[in-house]
C-alpha positions, 0 to 999 in steps of 0.5 A: 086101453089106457085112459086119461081123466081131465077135471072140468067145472060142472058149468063148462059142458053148458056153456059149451052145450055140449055133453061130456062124451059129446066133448071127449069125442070133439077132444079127440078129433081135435087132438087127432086133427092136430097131430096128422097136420103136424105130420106126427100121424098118418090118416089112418092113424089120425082117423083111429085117434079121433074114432072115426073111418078114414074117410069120415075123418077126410070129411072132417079135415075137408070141413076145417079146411086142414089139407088131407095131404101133406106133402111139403113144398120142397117134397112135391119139386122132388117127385116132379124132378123124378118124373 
């Protein structure tokens, strides 16, 4: 799995209080929460990125108050003109 190395200065997990790996995983939920409510990803892609089962990360978008689905406006007239 390829990995990626960011350089932080010593006091930044302090101030954060927060562990490296505790901010590595915060990073990546963060990143994956970003990429699925900019429709770059789907759920369960999301959900990979970010380490977690599905419905954690539903659990997660729900506590951030990101809506777990995305359809836009103009997609959701089309569906109920179908119907």
């Amino acid at each position: 799995m390829p990995q990626l190395t960011f350089d932080f200065p010593a006091t930044f997990f302090s101030a954060l209080r927060r562990s490296p790996s505790e901010f590595a995983a915060e990073m990546k939920l963060a990143a994956a929460i970003h990429w699925y409510d900019q429709g770059m990803v789907s759920q369960g892609t999301a959900a990979e990125i970010a380490g977690l089962a599905r419905a954690r990360f539903l659990e997660e978008l729900f506590r951030r108050k990101v809506p777990a689905i995305q359809v836009s406006l103009e997609e959701l007239r089309e569906e109920l003109k179908r119907d």
